[in-house]
C-alpha positions as a Markdown table, in Angstrom:
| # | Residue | x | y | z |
|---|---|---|---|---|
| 1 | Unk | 82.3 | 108.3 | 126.2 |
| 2 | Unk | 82.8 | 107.8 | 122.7 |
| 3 | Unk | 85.7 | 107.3 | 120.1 |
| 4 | Unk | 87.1 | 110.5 | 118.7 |
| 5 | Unk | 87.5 | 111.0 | 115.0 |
| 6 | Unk | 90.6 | 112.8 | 113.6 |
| 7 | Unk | 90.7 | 114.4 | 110.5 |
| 8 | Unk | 94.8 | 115.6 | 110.2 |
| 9 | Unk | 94.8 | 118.3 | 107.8 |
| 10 | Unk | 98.3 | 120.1 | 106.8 |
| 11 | Unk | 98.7 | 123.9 | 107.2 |
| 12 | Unk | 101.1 | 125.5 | 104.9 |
| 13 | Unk | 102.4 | 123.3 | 102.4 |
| 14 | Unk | 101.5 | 119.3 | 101.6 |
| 15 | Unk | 102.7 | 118.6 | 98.4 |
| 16 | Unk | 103.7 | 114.9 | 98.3 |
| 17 | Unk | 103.6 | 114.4 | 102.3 |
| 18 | Unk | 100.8 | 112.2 | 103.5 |
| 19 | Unk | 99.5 | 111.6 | 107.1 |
| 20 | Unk | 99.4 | 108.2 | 108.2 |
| 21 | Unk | 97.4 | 106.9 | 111.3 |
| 22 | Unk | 94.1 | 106.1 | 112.4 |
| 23 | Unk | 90.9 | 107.8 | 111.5 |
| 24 | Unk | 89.6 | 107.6 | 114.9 |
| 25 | Unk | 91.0 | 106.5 | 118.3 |
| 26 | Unk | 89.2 | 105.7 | 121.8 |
| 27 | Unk | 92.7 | 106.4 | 124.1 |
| 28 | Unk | 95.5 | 106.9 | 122.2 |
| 29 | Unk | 96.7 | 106.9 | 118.9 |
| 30 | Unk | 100.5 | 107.6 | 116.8 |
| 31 | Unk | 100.6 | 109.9 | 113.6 |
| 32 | Unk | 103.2 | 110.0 | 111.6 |
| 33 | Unk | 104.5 | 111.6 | 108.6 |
| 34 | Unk | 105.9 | 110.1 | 105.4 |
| 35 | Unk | 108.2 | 111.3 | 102.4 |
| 36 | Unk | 108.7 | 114.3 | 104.7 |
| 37 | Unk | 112.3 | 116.3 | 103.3 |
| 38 | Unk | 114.8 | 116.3 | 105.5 |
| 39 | Unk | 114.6 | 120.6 | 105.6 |
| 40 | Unk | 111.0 | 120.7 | 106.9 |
| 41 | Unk | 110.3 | 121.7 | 110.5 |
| 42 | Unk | 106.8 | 119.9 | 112.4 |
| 43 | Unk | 104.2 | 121.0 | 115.2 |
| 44 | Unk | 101.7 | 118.7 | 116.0 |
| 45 | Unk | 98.8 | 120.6 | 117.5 |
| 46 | Unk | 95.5 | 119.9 | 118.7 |
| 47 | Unk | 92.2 | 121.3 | 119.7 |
| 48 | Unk | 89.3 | 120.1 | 121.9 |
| 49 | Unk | 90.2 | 117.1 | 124.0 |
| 50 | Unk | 92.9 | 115.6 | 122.4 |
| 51 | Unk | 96.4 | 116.3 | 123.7 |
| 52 | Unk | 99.8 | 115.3 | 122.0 |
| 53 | Unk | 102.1 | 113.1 | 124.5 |
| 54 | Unk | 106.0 | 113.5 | 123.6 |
| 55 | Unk | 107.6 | 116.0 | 121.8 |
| 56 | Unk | 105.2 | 117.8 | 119.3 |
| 57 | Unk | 108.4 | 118.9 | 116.6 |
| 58 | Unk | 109.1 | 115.5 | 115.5 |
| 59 | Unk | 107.8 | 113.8 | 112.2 |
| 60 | Unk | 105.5 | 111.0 | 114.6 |
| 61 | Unk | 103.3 | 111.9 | 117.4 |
| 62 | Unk | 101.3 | 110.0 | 119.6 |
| 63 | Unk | 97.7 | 111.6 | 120.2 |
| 64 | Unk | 95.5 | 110.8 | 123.8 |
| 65 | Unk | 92.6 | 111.7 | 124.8 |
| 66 | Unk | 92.2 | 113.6 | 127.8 |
């Protein structure tokens, strides 16, 4: 089995916020985002097979592969 490629994309609003981490990851991988205000709520989400370890409402995740 193969590497799996991410492509984070913002729903909503993504004026000056940027998502950092890794374009692709064979096990696990952490996502964070930077200049994020203070007043803005996060969920992380996923689809396919990719599930987010940890708490999904905080401004870095950590991705795995399941």
């Amino acid at each position: 089995m193969g590497c799996r490629t991410v492509a984070p994309t913002c729903t909503f609003q993504c004026e000056n916020v940027t998502i950092q981490g890794p374009a692709e990851f064979c096990v696990n991988a952490q996502y964070s985002i930077a200049n994020l205000p203070s007043d803005v709520n996060v969920y992380w989400s996923t689809n396919g097979s990719v599930d987010v370890k940890g708490t999904s409402n905080q401004p870095t995740v950590t991705l795995e592969k399941s």
